[in-house]
N, C-alpha and C positions, 0 to 999 in steps of 0.2 A: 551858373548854379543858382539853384534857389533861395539855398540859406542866407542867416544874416550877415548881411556885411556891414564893415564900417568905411563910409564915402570918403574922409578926411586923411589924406595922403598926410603920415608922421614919418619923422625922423630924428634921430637921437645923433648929434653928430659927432659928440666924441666918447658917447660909449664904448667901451673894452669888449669887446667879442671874446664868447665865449669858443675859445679854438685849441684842438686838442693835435698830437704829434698822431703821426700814423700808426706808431709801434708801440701806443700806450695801450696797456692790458683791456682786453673787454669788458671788464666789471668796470672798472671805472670811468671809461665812457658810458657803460650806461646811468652809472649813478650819477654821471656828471648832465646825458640827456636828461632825466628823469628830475634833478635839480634846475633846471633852467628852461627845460620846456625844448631846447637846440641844442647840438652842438656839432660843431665846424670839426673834420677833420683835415686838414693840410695835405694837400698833394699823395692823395692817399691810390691813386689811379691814372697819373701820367699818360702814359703811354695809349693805353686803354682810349683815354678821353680823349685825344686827340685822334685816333684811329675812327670813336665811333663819330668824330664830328667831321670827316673826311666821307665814312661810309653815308654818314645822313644828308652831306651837303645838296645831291640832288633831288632827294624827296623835299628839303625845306626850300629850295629854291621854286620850286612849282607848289609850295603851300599857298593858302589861301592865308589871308590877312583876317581876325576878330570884328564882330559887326557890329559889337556892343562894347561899354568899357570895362565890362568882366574880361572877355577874352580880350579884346584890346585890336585897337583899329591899325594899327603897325607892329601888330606882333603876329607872326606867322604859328602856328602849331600842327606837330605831326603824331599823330597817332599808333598803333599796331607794328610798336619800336622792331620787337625782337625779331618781324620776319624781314626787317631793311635795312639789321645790323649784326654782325658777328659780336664786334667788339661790347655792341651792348646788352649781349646774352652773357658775357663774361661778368662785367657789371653788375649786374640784376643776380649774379649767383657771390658777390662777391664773400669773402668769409667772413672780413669784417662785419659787411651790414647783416649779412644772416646771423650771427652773433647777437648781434643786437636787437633783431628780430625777434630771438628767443628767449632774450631778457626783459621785453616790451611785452610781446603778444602771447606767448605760451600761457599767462597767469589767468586766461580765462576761455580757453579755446585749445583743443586738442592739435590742433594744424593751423598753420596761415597758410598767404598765398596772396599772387600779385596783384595788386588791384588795379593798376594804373602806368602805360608807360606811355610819355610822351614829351617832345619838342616843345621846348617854351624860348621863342625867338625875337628879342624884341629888336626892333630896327630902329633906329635914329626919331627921335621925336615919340615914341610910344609915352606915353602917360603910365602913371603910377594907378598899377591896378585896386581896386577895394584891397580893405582888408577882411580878413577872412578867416574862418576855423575849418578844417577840413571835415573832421569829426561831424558838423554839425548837417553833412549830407542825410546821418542817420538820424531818428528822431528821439533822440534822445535829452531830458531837458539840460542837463552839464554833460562835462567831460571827464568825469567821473570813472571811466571807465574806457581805457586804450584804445581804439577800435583800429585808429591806422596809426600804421610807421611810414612818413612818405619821408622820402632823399629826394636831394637835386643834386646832382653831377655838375661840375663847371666843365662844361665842355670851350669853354673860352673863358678869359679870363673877368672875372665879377668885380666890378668897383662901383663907388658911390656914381660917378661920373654916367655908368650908364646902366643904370638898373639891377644890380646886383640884389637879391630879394632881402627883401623885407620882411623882417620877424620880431614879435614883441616878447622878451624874454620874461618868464615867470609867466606869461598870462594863460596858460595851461593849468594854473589852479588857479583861477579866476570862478569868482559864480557868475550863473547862469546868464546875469542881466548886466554880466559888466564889460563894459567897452574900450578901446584904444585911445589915447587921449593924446595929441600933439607931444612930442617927442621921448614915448614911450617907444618907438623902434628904432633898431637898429641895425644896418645894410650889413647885409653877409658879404662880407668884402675876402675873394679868397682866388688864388691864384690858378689856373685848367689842372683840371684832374682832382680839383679837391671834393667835398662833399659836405653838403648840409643836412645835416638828418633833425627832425624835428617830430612833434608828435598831434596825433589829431586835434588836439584840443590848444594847440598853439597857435596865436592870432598871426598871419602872415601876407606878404601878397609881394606881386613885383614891382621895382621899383621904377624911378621913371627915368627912360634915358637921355637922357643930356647930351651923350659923345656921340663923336660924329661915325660910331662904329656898333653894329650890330650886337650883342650880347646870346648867345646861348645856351640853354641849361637845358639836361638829360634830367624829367622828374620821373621815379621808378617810387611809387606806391606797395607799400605792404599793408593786409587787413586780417582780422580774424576770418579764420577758414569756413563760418556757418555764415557771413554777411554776404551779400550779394555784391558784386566785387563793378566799380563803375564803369568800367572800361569792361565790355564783354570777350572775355579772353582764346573763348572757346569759336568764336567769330574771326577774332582777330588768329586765332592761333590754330586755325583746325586741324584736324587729326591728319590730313596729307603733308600737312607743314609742319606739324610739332613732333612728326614720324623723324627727323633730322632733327632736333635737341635731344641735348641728354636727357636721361632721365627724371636726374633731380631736377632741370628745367620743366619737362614737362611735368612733370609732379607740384613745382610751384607756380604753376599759370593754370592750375584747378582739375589735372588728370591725377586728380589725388583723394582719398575721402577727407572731408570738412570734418570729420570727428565720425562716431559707430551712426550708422545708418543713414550716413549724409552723402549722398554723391555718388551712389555707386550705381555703378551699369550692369544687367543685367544678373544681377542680383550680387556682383561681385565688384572687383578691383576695378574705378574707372584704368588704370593703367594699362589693363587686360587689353585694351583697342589693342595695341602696340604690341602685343605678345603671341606667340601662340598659343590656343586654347585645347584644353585635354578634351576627350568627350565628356568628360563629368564635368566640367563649364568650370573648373577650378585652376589651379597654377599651373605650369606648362609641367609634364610628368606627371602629376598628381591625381591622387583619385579620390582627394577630397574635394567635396560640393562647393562652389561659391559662396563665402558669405561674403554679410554686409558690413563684416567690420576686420580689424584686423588685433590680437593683443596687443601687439604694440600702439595700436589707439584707443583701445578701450581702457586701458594702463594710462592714459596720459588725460584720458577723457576722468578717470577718475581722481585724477593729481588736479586738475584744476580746480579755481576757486568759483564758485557760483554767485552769479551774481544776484543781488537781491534787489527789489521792486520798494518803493515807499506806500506802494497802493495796496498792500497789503495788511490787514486779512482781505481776502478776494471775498466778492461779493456780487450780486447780477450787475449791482450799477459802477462795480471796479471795471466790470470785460463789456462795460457797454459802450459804443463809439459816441463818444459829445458832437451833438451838428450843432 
């Protein structure tokens, strides 16, 4: 990644993790994300997480190794999760994190949608990665403003010992120019199947392995649905493969509209690949025309809150580009 990072590998080592029980209400996991920038849910997908770390074992086994110490010179990563795992379409649809997806990302965005799934593999001796704001891929000057929900899945078990990620609690309302300072983080130390859910603007990265045992983590990214999503999903997920996920799968991997007039295909429902089509190009039976939007988004496009600019009043030299 391009954005800024901070080179000085911290650690906080007997900070209290922020760790919530599986069956604690959605509101208060988010207010409890929302206050802290993380938070840890407990074996919230067992089963699940070990199945999908059984299904991924031979794609990670034939990954390539990071070439730089962003990606990391002993850490393997796999990309274009959902079409090389059952268990991690399950995952990526869980209810919990959708929940909190729609506590995070609905306040300024009619729909999200997945931005990101991928293997983060560290092997023995891997180095502590920078750290990092995820948010900060967009250009935006703070984090003022949600853009992504990203999770990591323990698909093995996470300890100090062998890289268990690194998150600095609270610095999600940090400004602009303020950085991570020696043991301001603290290691998500949490047992397979649990989850870390954190937010754009929270400073984080991997940590460095010590143990003589591999470490890995399932990251599933959420973003607002008008943002250009990092992972290209529609590459990763094309329409002969996304024809076998559900619906609301294919719907949150971007066969969906980003809000009225965003995403749609041939003048209608991107979903419509997948359906059959009337002769009036509308809903399968229907003899209404395609449109580009739907009420129930244009409804949800109007509930949201607008975001607003500091370079306002506009002017020629507000929309001019600075070389």
């Amino acid at each position: 990644m391009s954005h800024s990072e901070a080179t000085v590998p911290v650690s906080a080592p007997m900070a209290e993790l922020n760790i919530a029980a599986p069956d604690l209400p959605h509101d208060a996991l988010a207010e409890s994300l929302v206050e802290h920038g993380y938070v840890i849910i407990a074996e919230l997908a067992v089963a699940l997480a070990r199945q999908a770390r059984e299904e991924l074992a031979p794609h990670i086994e034939a990954a390539p190794r990071g070439y730089d110490s962003f990606l990391g010179e002993h850490t393997k990563r796999v990309g274009g999760i959902l079409q090389k795992s059952t268990a991690a379409r399950e995952l990526v649809m869980h209810p919990t994190v959708l929940a909190l997806c729609d506590r995070t990302l609905l306040r300024h965005a009619a729909r999200y949608q997945l931005n990101f799934s991928g293997i983060m593999h560290l092997e023995p001796g891997a180095a502590a990665q920078p750290l990092h704001c995820d948010g900060l891929l967009y250009p935006f000057a703070n984090q003022a403003v949600t853009t992504l929900m990203p999770t990591m899945w323990a698909l093995s078990e996470f300890s100090r010992e062998n890289g268990g990620t690194l998150v600095v609690p609270g610095s999600h309302l940090w400004p602009a120019d303020r950085r991570p300072q020696p043991g301001e983080a603290v290691n998500a130390e949490m047992p397979t199947g649990s989850l870390l859910v954190y937010l754009s603007g929270t400073w984080h990265g991997g940590g460095e392995n010590r143990s003589s045992r591999p470490r890995t983590g399932l990251s599933l990214q959420y973003s607002l649905g008008w943002l250009r999503q990092e992972e290209n999903q529609y590459l990763a997920n094309p329409p002969e493969v996304a024809r076998d996920y559900s619906e609301g799968l294919r719907r949150l991997i971007g066969y969906d509209y980003g809000g009225p007039y965003l995403g749609f295909v041939d003048g209608g429902d991107p979903h419509s690949l997948f359906e059959p089509r009337s002769e009036s190009g509308g809903a399968p039976g229907s003899e209404t025309p395609a449109m580009r939007s739907t009420p129930e988004i244009d409804a949800a496009f109007e509930a949201i809150e607008r975001i607003r600019c500091e370079n306002a009043p506009l002017s020629p030299e507000t929309l001019r580009r600075k070389d």
